[in-house]
N, C-alpha and C positions, 0 to 999 in steps of 0.2 A: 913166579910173580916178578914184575919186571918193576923199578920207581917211576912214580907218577911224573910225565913231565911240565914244571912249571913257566911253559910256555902263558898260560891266560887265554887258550883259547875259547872263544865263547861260541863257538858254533854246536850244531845240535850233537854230531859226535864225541864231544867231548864234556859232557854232562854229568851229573852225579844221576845212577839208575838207581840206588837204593841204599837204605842206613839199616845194616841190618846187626841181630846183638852176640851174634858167632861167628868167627872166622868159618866155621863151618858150611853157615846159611850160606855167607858170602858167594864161596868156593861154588857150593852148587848152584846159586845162580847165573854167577860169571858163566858157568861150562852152559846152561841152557839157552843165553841169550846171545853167546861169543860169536856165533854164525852169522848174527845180525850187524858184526861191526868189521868191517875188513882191515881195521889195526886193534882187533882184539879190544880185549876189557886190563880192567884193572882193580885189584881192591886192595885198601888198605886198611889200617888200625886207623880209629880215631884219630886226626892230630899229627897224621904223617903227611895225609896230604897237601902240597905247598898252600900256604894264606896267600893273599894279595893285599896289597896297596892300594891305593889308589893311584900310585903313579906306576906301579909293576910287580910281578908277583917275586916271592917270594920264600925259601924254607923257612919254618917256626925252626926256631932256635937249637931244640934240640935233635933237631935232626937232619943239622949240617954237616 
């Protein structure tokens, strides 16, 4: 698993594909849809992934 990059990009590859309640679920759907993204997937815990601003994104606090 590689850290999310807080670039803020808002194009359609770099979207949230689902909030799911196991690290588990995650895992297995990342591996079924991976083929559809040519830089791969990503998941993370609740709260790890960076917030934004409104003037630029950002890490939550503690996971600087």
């Amino acid at each position: 698993m590689r850290r999310p990059d807080p670039g803020g990009d808002e194009s359609p590859h770099n979207t949230v594909l689902g909030v799911f309640a196991t690290e588990s679920e995650a895992s297995k759907f990342s591996d079924e849809v991976e083929a559809r993204f040519p830089l791969g997937v990503i998941y993370s815990r609740f709260g790890a992934v960076p917030a934004r601003t409104p003037n630029r994104p950002c890490w939550l606090p503690q996971d600087r």
